[in-house]
Legacy VTK file of the C-alpha trace (Angstrom):
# vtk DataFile Version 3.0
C-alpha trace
ASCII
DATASET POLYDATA
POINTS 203 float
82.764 33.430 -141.961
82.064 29.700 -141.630
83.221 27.651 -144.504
79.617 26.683 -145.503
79.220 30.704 -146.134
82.026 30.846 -148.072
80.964 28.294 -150.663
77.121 29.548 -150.403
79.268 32.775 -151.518
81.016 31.598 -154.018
78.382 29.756 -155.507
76.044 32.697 -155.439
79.005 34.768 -157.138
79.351 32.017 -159.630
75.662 32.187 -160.575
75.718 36.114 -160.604
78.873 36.078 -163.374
77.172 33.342 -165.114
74.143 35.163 -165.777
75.605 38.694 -166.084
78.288 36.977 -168.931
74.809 35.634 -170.643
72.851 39.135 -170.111
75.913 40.952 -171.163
75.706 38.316 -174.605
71.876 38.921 -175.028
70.121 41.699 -173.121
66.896 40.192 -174.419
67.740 36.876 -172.384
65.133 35.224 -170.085
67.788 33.933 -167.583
66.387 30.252 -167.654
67.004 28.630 -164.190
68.348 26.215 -166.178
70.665 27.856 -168.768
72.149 29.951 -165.569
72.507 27.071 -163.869
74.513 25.137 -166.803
76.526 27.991 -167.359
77.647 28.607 -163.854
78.109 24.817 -163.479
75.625 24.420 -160.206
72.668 22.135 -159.979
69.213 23.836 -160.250
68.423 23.387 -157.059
71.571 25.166 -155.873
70.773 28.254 -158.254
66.703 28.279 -156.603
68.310 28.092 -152.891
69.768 31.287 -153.429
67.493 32.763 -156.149
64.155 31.561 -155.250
62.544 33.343 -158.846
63.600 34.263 -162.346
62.553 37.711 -161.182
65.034 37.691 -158.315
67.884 36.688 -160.176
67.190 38.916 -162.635
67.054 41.868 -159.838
70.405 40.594 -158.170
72.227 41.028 -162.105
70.642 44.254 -162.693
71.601 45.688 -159.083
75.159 44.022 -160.007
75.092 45.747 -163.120
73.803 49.208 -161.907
75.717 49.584 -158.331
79.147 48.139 -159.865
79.265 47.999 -163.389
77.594 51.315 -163.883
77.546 52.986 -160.252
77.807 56.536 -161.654
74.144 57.019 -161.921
74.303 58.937 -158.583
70.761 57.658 -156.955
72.520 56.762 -153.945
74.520 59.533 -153.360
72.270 60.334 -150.274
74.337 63.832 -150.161
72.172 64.775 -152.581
68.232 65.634 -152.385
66.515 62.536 -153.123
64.502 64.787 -155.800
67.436 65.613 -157.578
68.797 62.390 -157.438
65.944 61.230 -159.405
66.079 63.963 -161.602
69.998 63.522 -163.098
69.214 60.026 -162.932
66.456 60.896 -166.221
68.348 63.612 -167.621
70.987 60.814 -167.970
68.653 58.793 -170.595
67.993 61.443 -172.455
71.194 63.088 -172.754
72.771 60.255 -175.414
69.687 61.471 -177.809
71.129 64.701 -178.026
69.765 67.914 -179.374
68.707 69.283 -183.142
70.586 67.202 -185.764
71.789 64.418 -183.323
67.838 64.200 -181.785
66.529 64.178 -184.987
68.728 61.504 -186.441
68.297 59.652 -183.416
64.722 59.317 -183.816
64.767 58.671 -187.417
66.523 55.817 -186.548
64.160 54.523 -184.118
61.457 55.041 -186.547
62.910 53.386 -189.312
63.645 50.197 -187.303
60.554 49.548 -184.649
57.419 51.710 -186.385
58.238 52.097 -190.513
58.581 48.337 -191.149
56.199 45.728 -190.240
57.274 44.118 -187.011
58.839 40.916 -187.205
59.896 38.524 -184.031
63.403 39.849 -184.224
62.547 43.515 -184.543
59.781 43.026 -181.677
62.401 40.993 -179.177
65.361 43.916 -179.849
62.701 46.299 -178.914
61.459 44.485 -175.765
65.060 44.285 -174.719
65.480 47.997 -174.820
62.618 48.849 -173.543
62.455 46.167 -170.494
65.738 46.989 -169.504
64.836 50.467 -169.205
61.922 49.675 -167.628
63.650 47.828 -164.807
66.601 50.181 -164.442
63.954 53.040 -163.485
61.904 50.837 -161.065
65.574 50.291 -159.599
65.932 53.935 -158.757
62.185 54.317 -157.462
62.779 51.167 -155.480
66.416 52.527 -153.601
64.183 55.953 -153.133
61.533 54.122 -151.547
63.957 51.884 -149.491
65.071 54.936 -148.081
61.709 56.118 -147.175
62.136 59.497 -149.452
58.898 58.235 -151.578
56.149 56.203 -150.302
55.895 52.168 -151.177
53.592 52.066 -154.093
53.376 50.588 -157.602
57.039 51.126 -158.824
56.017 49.532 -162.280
53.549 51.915 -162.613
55.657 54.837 -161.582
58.071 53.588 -163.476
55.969 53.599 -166.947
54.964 56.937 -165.833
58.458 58.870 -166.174
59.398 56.552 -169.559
55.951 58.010 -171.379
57.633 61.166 -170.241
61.257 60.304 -171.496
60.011 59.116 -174.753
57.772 62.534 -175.658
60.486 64.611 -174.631
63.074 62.554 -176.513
60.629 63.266 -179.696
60.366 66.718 -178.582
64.226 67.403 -179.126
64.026 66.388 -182.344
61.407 68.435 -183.232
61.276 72.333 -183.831
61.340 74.611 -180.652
60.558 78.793 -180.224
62.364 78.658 -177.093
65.145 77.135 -175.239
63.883 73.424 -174.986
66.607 72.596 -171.955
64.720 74.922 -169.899
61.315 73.448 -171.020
62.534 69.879 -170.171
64.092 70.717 -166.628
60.180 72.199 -166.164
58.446 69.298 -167.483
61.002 66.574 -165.724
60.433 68.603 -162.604
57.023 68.406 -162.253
57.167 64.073 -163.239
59.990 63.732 -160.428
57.119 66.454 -158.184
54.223 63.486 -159.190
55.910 60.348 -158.245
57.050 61.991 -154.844
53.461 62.298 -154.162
51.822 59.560 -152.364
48.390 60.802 -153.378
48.749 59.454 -156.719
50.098 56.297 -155.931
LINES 1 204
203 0 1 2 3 4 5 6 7 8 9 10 11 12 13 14 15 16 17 18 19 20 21 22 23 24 25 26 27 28 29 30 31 32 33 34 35 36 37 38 39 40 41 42 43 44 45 46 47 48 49 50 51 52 53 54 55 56 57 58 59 60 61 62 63 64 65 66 67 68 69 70 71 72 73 74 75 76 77 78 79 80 81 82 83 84 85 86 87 88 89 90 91 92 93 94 95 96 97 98 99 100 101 102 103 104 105 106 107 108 109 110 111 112 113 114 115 116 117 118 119 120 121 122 123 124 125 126 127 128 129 130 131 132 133 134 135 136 137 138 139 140 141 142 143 144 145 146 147 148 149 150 151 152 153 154 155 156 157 158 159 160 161 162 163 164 165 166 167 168 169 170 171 172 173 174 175 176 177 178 179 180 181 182 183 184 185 186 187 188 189 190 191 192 193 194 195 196 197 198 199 200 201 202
């Protein structure tokens, strides 16, 4: 490695902590090219050469976050059917919601601070947070599926939408009351969202 591609390195490492220190501050944070930039201590032109968008740099810190921060999310464990990646990978957001008492509390709590009240700009940014980051953390998984050719390219923001509608009603649906076993239920349900993105037909 030259000693040009160590500094481009370093510098691109530099921006990546910089922005991951800020995200890790305020998940809600746009990641200004310039506020990166100040914080990492690089000009903004140096921070565009090796993020040409906001959107890019945003991708690099949530790949950082996902593949090292968080790698145990198992979507590239290629040992694995690329189906059933996908499917721990959701049964992984819903499992912190629990079941009975801790579902229901759980979604009382959502209730009472994004629908009840009227929404204010704080209320309505700490919900975009949440909900963008999940957003983008399930486009992440499509998008390593689709690098690997076990789905087809297609709308990932769409697909990714898809499976969150699906999250969220069976997130309410643990909380409500159930005749039968609703584990068995879900793995049915989650099956057949993980059996619709994996067709190309509908993307």
């Amino acid at each position: 490695m030259t000693k040009k591609q160590k500094s481009e390195t370093s510098t691109r490492e530099r921006i990546l902590v910089a922005a991951m220190t800020m995200f890790g501050e305020n998940p809600g944070t746009k990641l200004s090219v310039r506020s990166v930039a100040a914080r990492a201590g690089v000009s903004t032109g140096s921070l565009r050469y090796h993020f040409p968008t906001q959107r890019a740099l945003q991708d690099a810190v949530l790949a950082t976050i996902y593949d090292v921060v968080l790698p145990d999310d198992g979507i590239h464990d290629e040992s694995t059917p690329a189906r059933e990646r996908l499917l721990g990978c959701l049964r992984q957001v819903l499992a912190p919601a629990g079941v009975g008492k801790q579902a229901r509390e759980a979604t009382s709590k959502v209730f009472h601070t994004f629908i009840d009240p009227e929404p204010n700009g704080e209320t309505r940014a700490a919900y975009f947070a949440i909900a963008g980051e999940a957003q983008r953390r399930t486009e992440y998984w499509l998008t390593v599926l689709a690098s690997e050719g076990a789905i087809a390219e297609g709308d990932n923001t769409r697909r990714a939408r898809f499976l969150l509608t699906v999250l969220n009603g069976l997130s309410l649906e643990r909380a409500l009351p159930a005749d039968e076993s609703i584990l068995a239920s879900e793995t049915s349900t989650l099956r057949a969202a993980v059996d619709c993105v994996f067709d190309s037909r509908t993307w």
